[in-house]
N, C-alpha and C positions, 0 to 999 in steps of 0.2 A: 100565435099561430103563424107560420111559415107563409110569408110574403107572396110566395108566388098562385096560392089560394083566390080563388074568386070567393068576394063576401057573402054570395049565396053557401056554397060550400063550408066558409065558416061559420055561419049560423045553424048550418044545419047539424056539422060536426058539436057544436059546443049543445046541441040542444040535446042530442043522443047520448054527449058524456053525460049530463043534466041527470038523462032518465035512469042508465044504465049504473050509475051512483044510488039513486034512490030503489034502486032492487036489488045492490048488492050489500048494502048497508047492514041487514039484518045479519048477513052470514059474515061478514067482516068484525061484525062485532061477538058472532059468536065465538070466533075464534082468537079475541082479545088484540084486534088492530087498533093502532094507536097512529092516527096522522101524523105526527110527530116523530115518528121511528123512521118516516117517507124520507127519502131524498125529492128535494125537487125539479124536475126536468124540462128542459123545454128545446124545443126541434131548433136545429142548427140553421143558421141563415140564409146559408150554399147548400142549394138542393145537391140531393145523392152524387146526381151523375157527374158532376164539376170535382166532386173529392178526387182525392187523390188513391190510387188502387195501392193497396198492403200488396207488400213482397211477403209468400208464404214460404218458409224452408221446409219441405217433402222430403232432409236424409233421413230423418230416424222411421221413414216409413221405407226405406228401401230392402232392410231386411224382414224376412219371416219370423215373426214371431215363438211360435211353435219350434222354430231351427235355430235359436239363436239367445247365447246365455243370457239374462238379466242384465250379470255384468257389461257385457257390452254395450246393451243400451243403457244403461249408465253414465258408462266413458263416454258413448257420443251425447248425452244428454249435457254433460259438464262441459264437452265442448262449447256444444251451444251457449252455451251460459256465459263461457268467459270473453 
């Protein structure tokens, strides 16, 4: 669990996975879940706010849809790409 946690808070978190596991069990299995298929994951050790912010590129939103060939978002898509 992620460092910056008070151990109350992790007791109580770990005791909720605990229960919410044993009620989900039944439908997990009905649906042929296999632990094993899981990746395993665990919270990063820099809380959120310290990351580093993604640059998002917004061109291929700057044309309309509806007004504008395929083609062209295409060509600007490969742009992007390369």
């Amino acid at each position: 669990m992620a460092q910056f946690l008070s151990p109350n808070l992790k007791d109580s978190l770990t005791r909720n996975q605990i229960k919410l596991g044993i009620r989900v069990k039944p439908d997990l299995q009905a649906v042929g879940y296999k632990k094993q298929d899981t990746l395993q994951y665990s919270l990063p050790v820099d809380p959120p706010w310290l990351l580093k912010r993604p640059h998002i590129n917004f061109s291929l939103h700057s044309s309309y849809k509806e007004d504008t060939p395929p083609k062209i978002f295409l060509n600007k898509f490969y742009e992007l790409c390369d």
